[in-house]
N, C-alpha and C positions, 0 to 999 in steps of 0.2 A: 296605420294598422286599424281596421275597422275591432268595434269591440260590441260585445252585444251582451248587457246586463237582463237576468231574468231570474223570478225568486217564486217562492213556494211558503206557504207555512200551514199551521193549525190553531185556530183558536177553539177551547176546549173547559168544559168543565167536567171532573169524574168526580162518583162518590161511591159510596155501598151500604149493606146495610148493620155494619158493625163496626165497632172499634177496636175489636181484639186482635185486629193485625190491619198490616196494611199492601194496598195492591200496587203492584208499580208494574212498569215494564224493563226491558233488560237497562240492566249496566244504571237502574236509578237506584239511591242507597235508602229511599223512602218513598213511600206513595201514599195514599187517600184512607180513610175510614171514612164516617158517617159523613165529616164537615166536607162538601164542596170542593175541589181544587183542581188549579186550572193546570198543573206543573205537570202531571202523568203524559196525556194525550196534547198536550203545544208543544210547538217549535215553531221556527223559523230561521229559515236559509235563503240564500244570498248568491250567485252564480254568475260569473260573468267567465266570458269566452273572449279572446282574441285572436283574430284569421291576420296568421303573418303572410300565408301565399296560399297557392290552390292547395299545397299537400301538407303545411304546416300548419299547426294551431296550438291555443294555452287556455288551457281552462282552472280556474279556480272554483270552488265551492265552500262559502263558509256557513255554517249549522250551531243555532243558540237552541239549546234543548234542556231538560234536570239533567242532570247527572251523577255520578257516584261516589263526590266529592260533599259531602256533610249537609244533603238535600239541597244542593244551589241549581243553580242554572249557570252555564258553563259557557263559552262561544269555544267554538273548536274550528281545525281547518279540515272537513272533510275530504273534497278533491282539490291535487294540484298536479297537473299535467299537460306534460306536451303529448299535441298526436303527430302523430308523422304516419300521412297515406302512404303508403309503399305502392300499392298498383289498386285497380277499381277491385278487388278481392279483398287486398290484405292491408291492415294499420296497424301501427304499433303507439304503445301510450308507454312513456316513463314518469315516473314522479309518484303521486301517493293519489292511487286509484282504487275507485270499489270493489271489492272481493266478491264475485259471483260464485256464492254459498247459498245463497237461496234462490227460487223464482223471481221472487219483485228484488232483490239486494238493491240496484240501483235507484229504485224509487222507493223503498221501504220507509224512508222519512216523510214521504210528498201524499201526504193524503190522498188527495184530490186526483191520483192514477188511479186509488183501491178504489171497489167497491167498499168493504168494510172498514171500519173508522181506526183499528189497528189489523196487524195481524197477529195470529194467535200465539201466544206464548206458548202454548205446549209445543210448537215447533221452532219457534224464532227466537228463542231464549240458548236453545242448543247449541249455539256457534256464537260466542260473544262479542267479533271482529267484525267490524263494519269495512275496514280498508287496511291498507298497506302499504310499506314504503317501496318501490319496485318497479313492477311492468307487466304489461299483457301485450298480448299477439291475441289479434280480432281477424278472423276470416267470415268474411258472409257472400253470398250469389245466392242468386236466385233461378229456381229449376221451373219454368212454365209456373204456375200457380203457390209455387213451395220455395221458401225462403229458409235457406241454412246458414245457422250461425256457429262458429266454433269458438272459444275463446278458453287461453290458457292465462295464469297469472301468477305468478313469483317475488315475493318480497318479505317483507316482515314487519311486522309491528306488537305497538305493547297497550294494554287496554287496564286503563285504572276502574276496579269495580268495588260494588257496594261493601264495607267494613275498609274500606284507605288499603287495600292490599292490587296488587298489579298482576295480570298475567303477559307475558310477553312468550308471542309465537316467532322464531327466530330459527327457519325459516317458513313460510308459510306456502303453500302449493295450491293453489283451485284453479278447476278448470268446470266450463260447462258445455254442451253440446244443446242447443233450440232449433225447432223443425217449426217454422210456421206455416199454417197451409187453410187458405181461408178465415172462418171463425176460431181457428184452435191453435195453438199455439202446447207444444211438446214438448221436456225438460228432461234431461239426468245431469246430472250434477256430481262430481268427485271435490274433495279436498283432503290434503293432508299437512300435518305442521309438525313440527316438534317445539313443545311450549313449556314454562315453567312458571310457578305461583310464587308471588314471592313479597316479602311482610307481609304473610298472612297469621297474625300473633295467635290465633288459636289450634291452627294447623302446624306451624313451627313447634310449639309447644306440646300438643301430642305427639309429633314423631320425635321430637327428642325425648318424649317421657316412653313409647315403644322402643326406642333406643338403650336406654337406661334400662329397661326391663329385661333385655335378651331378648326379646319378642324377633328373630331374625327374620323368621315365614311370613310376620306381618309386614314386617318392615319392609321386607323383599314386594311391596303387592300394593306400597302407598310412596311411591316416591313421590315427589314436589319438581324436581329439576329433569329435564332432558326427558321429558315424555313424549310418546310418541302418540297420533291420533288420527283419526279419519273420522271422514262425517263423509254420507253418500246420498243422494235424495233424486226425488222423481217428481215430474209434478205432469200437470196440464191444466190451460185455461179455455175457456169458450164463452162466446158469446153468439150464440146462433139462437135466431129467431126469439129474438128478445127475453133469451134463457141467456144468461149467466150464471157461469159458475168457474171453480178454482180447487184443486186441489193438490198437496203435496203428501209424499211420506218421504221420512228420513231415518237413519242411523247412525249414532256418534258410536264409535268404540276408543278407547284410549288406555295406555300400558299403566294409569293409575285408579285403584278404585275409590279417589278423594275425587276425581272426574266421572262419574257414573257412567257403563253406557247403555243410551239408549235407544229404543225403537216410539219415532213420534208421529203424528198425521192429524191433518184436516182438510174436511169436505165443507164448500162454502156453494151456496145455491139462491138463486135471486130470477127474478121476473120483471122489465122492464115496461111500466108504464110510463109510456110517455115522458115526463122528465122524474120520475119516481122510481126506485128499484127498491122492495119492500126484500132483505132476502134472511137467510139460516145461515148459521156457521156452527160445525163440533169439530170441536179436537180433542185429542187425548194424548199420554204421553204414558209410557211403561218403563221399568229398571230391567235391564236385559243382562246386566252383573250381578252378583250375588248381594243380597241386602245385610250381608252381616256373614261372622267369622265363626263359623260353630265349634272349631277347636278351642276357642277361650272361655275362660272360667266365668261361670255366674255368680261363684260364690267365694267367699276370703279375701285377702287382701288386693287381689288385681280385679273385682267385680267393677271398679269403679272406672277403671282404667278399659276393661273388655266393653261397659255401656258407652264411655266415649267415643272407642275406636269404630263401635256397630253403628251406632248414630251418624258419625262423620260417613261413612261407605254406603250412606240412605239417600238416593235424590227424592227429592219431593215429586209427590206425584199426584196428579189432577186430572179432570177433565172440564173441557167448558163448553156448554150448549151457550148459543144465544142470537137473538133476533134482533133486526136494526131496519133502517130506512134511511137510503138514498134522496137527496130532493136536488137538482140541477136546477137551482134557482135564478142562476149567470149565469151568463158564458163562462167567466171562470173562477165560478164559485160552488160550493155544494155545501148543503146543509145535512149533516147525520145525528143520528140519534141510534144506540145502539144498548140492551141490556143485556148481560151475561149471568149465566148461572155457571157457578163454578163450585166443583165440589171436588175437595181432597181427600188424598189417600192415605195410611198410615205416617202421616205427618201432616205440614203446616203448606204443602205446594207449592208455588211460586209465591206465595204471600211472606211478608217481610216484617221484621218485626212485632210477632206474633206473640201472644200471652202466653201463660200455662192453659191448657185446659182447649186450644182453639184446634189442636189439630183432629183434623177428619171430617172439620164443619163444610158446611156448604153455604153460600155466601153469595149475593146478588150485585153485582157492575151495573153502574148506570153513567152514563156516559152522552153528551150533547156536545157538538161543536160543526164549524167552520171550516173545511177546506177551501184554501184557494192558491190563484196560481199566479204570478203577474211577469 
């Protein structure tokens, strides 16, 4: 059985220019201020494939990245799957395969696909599932010039996030539709789950204390368990005439308002020199649920209890300008350099661990590292 090993990773250093909170990406329980650190933007994955016959195959994928386990670095099993070609159209995968919830999902870890050296949190933070235990149906042909891909995917899975709390999506549903046709490549995108939060000590604790309270209307509008959700998004990429660029928008809606929902997007643009792509990126992200409960008291003995509940139904909200540079220095290497300005919204945004007094600041990413591919 022939077997074919092949790996990816990032080597990386982020920093910024404060220490009043700190920046990370999804699903890490800690990220960077002023000092240096390489734990935000690295990983390193691991892939190997085994062809049992012409329509059978096994693919593993393992992935060392931070994680949201007490700031470490983790090793996890991302893919593990058989495929099975069904006809020159259709294949089917079982095992625990990527969830195409976004444009890049399947390469979202592997630098060294992107132009940009992540991608942007204001959209990729909104679905916190990288994979699932289950199966998809892949159909793809090709029409003269135009390549259609259909893919559906069903399983479930449980995702350990920052504060040691868990969410598990049980069952989880995506599916994507891609139109490629020359330099462009065309996206919509569906998912739906039913998911629930669960050891989240400070969430448990407010809905039992709205429990305790009689608060029935609130309580009815923050469930934890058996929620329902969708996330819906659009994208397109191009790369004609040494113009690159990428963009997505999305919407999460969900039956809790402890899960915000929202309307997110980013436009990403670049110009290729030679082995150099100097390019822009902005995103932004909005609350499209209500930020707070105007029936509860400001004042008397539940004021304290109505600030908790309006806080918890708040997503953090941001935007991020920022410019970088491409350098294809190897065949399968690239060097990036990328800075961000980001600047929050009546709170603390995707930033973690934040002080009194930080929110609504605006804050500069600085970011160097190594994509490569082997």
């Amino acid at each position: 059985m022939p077997i074919t090993v092949s790996g990816f990773g990032t080597a990386a250093l982020t920093a910024t220019n404060t220490d009043m909170a700190e920046f990370n990406r999804t699903n890490q329980a800690a990220g960077v201020g002023k000092d240096a650190r390489p734990g935000v933007d690295s990983n390193l994955g691991l892939q190997a494939t085994a062809k049992y016959s012409d329509t059978v195959s096994f693919t593993l994928q393992g992935l060392v990245r931070k994680n949201g386990n007490n700031d470490q670095y983790g090793a996890e099993l991302a893919w593990a799957f058989a495929k099975i070609r069904l006809n020159d159209d259709f294949s089917l995968r079982l095992g625990r395969i990527g969830l195409p919830v976004y444009m890049i999902s399947d390469v979202r870890n592997v630098g060294y696909a992107n132009t940009m050296l992540r991608p942007p949190n204001e959209v990729y933070r909104q679905v916190t599932a990288d994979n699932a235990d289950g199966g998809d149906l892949i159909y793809q042909h090709s029409f003269g010039d135009s390549t259609l891909t259909a893919q559906v995917a069903y399983g479930r899975t449980k995702v350990r996030a920052p504060g040691n709390y868990y969410l598990e999506f049980k069952p989880v549903f995506s599916s994507q539709l891609l139109l490629e046709n020359g330099p462009f490549t065309y996206r919509i995108g569906h998912s739906r789950a039913t998911f629930g939060l669960y050891d989240n000590a400070s969430l448990n604790t407010l809905v039992a204390t709205v429990r305790g309270a009689g608060l029935t209307s609130v309580l009815a509008e923050i469930p934890l368990t058996d929620v329902k959700g969708t996330f819906n998004s659009a994208g397109i990429s191009m790369d004609y005439n040494n113009i690159i660029g990428q963009a997505e928008y999305a919407k999460r809606k969900t039956d809790t308002r402890l899960v915000q929902d929202t309307s997110s997007w980013y436009l990403m643009l670049g110009y290729r020199y030679g082995k150099f792509v100097p390019y822009v990126v902005h995103g932004d992200v909005k609350q499209d649920s209500r930020r707070s409960f105007a029936s509860l008291p400001t004042t008397g003995p539940l004021a304290p209890l109505s600030a908790a509940i309006n806080g918890a139904v708040k997503a953090g909200l941001q935007s991020t300008t920022g410019v970088g540079l491409r350098w294809d220095f190897y065949k399968s290497a690239a060097f990036k350099v990328q800075v961000d300005r980001i600047k929050t919204r009546e709170g603390n945004g995707y930033f973690v661990n934040a002080k009194p007094g930080f929110a609504g600041s605006s804050v500069n990413v600085y970011a160097a590292g190594i994509d490569f591919v082997f």
